[in-house]
C-alpha positions, -999 to 999 in steps of 0.1 A, spaced: 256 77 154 221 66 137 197 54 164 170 31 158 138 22 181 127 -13 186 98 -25 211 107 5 233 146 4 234 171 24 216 198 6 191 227 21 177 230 5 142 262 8 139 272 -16 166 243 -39 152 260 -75 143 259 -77 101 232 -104 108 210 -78 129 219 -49 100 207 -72 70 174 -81 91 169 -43 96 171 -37 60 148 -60 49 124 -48 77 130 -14 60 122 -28 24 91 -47 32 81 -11 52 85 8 20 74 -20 -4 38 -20 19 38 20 15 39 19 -24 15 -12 -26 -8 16 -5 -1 40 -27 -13 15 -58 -45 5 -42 -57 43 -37 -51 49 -73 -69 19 -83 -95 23 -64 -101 59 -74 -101 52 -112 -122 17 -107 -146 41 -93 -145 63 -123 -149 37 -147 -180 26 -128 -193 58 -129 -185 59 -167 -201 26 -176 -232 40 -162 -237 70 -178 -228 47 -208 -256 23 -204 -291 24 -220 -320 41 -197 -333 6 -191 -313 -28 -185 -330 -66 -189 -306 -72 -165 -302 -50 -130 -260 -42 -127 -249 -32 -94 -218 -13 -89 -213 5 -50 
């Protein structure tokens, strides 16, 4: 018997109408697909931070022009 909680109460999915089961699922997907586009965005943040800190040890002493990276 799998158990799932919702808003507090207890559901047993397998007496869960086909309707309810197929909602659940896709609950499930969009939970996972949020989790992996997490997972993306640390990764790209952490090497958009190392490119910044390569372009400026690649970049001339002085600038005509004052680049700001945080």
């Amino acid at each position: 018997m799998t158990m799932i909680t919702i808003d507090d109460k207890n559901y047993n999915i397998d007496t869960l109408s086909d309707d309810a089961k197929a909602q659940l699922q896709s609950v499930q997907f969009c939970d996972a697909e949020l989790q992996r586009l997490s997972a993306q965005t640390a990764v790209a943040q952490t090497a958009r931070s190392a490119y910044a800190k390569a372009l400026k040890l690649a970049l001339p002493a002085t600038a005509d022009e004052t680049i700001k990276f945080n």
